[in-house]
C-alpha positions as CSV (number, residue, x, y, z in Angstrom):
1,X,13.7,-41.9,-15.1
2,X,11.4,-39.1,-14.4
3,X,13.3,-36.0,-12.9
4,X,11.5,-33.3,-11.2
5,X,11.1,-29.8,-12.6
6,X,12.7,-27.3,-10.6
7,X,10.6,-25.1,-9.2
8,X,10.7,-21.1,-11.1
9,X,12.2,-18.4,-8.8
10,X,9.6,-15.7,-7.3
11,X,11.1,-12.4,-7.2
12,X,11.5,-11.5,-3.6
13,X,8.9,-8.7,-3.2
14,X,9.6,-6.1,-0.2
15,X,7.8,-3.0,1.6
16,X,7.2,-0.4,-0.7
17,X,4.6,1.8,1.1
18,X,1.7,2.4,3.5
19,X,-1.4,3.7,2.6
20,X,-3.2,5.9,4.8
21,X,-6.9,6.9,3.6
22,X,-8.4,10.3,4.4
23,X,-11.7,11.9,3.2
24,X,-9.9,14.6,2.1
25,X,-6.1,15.3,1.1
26,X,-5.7,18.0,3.4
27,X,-7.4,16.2,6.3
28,X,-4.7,13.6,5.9
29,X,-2.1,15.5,5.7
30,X,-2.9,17.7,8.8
31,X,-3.7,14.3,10.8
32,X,-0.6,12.6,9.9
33,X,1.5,16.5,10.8
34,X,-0.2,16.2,13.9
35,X,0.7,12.4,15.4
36,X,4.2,12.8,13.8
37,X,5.4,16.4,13.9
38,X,6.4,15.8,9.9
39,X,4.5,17.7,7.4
40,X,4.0,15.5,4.2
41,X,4.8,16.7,0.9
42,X,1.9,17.0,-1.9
43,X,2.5,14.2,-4.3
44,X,0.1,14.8,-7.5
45,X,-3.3,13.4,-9.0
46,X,-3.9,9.9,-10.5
47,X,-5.6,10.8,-13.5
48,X,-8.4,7.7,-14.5
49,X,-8.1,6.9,-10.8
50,X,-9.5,9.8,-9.4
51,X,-7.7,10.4,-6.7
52,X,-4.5,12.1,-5.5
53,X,-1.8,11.9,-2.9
54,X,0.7,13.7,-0.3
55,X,4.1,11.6,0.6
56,X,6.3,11.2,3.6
57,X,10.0,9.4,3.6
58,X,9.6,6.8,5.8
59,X,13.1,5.9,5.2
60,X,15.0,3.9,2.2
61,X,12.8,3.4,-0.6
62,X,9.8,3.2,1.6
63,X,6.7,6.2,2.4
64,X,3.7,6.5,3.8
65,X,1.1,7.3,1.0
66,X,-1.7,9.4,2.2
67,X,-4.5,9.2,-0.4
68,X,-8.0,10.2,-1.0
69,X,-10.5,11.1,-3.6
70,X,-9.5,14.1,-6.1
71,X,-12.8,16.6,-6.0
72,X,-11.1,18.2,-9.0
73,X,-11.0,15.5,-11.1
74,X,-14.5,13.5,-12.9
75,X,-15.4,9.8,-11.6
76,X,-13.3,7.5,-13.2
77,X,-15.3,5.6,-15.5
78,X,-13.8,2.0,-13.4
79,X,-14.0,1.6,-9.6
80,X,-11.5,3.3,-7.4
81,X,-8.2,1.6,-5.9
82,X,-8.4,0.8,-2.6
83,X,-11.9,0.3,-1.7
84,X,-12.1,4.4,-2.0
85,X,-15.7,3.6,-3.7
86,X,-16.9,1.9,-0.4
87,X,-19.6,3.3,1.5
88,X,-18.2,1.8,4.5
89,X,-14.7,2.6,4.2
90,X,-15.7,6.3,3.5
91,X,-17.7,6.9,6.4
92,X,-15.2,5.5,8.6
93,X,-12.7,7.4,7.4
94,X,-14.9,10.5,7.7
95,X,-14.0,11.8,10.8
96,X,-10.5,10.1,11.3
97,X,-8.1,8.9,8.6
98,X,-6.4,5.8,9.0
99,X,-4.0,3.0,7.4
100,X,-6.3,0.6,5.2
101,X,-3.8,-1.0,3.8
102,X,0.5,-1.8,2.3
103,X,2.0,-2.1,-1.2
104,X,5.1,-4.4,-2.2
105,X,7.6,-3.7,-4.5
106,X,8.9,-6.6,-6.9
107,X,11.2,-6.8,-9.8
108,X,8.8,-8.3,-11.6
109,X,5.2,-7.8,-11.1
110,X,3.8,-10.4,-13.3
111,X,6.1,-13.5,-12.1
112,X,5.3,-12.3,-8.5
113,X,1.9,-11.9,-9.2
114,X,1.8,-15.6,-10.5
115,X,2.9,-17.1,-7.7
116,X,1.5,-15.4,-5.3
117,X,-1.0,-17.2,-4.1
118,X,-4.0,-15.0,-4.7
119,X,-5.7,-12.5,-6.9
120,X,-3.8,-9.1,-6.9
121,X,-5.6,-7.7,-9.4
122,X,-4.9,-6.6,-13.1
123,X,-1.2,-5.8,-13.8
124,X,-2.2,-1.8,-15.3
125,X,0.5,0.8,-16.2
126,X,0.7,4.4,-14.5
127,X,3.0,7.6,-15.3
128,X,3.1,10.9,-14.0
129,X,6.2,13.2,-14.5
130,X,9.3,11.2,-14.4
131,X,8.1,8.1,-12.4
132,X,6.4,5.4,-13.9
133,X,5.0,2.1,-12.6
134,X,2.8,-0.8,-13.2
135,X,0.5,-1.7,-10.6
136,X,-2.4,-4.3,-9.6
137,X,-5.5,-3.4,-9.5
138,X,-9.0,-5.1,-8.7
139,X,-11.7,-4.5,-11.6
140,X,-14.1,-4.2,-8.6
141,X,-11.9,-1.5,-6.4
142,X,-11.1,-4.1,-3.5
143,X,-8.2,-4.3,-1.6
144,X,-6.4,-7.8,-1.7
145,X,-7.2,-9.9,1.4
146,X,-9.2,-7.0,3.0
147,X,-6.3,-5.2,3.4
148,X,-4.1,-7.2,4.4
149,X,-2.4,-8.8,1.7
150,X,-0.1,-6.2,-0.1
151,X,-1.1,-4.7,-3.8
152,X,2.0,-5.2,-5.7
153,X,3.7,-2.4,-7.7
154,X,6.7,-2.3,-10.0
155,X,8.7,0.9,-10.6
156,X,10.3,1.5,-13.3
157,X,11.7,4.5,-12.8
158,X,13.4,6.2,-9.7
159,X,11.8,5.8,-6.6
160,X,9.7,8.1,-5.0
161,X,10.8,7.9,-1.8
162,X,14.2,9.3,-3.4
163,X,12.9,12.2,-4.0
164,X,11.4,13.1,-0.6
165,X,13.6,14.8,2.5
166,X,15.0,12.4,5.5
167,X,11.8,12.7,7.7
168,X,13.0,11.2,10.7
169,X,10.5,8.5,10.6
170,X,11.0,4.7,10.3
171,X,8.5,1.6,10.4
172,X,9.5,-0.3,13.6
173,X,6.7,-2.8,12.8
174,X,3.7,-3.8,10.3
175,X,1.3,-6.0,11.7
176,X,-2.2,-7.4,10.8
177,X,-5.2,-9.3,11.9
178,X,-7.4,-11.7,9.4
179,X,-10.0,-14.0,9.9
180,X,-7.7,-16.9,7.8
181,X,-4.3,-16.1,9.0
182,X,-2.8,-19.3,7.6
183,X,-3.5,-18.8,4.3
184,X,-2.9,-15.0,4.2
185,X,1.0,-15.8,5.8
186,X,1.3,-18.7,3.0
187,X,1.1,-16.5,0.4
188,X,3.1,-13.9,2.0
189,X,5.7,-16.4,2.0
190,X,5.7,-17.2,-1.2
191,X,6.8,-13.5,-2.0
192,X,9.4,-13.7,0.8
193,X,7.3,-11.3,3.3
194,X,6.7,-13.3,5.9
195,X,8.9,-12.0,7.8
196,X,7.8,-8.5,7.0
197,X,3.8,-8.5,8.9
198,X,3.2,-10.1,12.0
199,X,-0.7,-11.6,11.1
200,X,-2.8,-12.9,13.4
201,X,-6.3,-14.2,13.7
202,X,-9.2,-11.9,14.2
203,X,-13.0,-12.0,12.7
204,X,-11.5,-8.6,11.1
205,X,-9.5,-7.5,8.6
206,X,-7.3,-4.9,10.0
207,X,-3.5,-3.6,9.6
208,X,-1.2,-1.2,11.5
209,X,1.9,0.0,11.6
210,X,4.5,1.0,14.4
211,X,6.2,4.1,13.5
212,X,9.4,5.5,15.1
213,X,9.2,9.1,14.8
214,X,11.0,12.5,16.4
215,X,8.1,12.1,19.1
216,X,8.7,9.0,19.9
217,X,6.7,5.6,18.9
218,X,3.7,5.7,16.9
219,X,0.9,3.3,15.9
220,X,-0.8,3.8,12.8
């Protein structure tokens, strides 16, 4: 009698962070000040990356990242995470930053990444200070699914978001258009997120967020 092998538990992944691109790290932060009435608080460089970073707490273990490309710091010598190498990204970020894109957290980046239904990139270490984390990332730079599918990210060290004061803000709702919605929700079930995004179809690849802030409610 032939028995069936049972089939190997994913680690459920959940929201980690946003990430909101600007040309510049002061332009971010000022933008994101200005629609929320929250200052965000410098994070630090992401040395081989080339980039660096300013946080807000957007509640329990979960921030908005607001990202862009370090001037002080050489061109990496690989491509830049989140399509921060792209032409078009850049100039249409120029004049107004934006959300591009979402992490997940997992207990186990590598299992999750296995399952997951698509390429999240290679599984690479990071440290600065105390935190440390591994991370996927794309050889070529790209976001997974255009943005829509999350890039997954192990801590394993405190959180960041522990760190950072109560900012009075709160994600109310992530949402997402792509032009293959089915597949994109498949594999967000797989990692126990489909609950998580709201993704419908569009010929697009877009994502937003609904914010709850001291002003009131926000889309990002």
């Amino acid at each position: 009698m032939t028995h069936a092998r049972p089939l190997m538990q994913v680690p459920r992944a959940q929201i980690d962070h946003l990430v909101f691109a600007a040309a510049t790290l002061a332009q971010g932060i000022e933008h994101v000040a200005a629609l929320t009435g929250v200052t965000p608080r410098p994070g630090g460089k992401h040395l081989g990356m080339g980039t660096h970073n300013a946080l807000v707490a957007l509640g329990e273990r979960v921030y908005l990242e607001i990202i862009a490309i370090d001037p002080e710091q050489p061109k990496p010598l690989r491509k830049r995470w989140f399509d921060l190498d792209d032409g078009n990204l850049m100039a249409d970020i120029v004049d107004r930053p934006r959300l591009i894109h979402w992490v997940a957290r997992t207990p186990d980046i590598a299992a999750t990444a296995q399952h997951a239904g698509y390429e999240s990139g290679r599984i690479l270490p990071f440290a600065r200070g105390d935190y440390r984390w591994r991370i996927g990332v794309a050889d070529d730079g790209k976001r997974p699914g255009a943005g829509v599918l999350p890039t997954l990210i192990e801590w394993e060290s405190a959180h960041p978001a522990e760190a950072l004061p109560d900012s009075g803000l709160s994600i109310t709702q992530l949402a997402a258009s792509h032009p293959d919605p089915a597949t994109v929700r498949r594999s967000l079930e797989r990692m126990g997120l489909g609950e998580e995004i709201r993704v419908t179809f569009d010929r697009e690849a877009r994502v937003a967020a609904m914010l709850r802030t001291p002003r009131g409610l926000l889309s990002l």
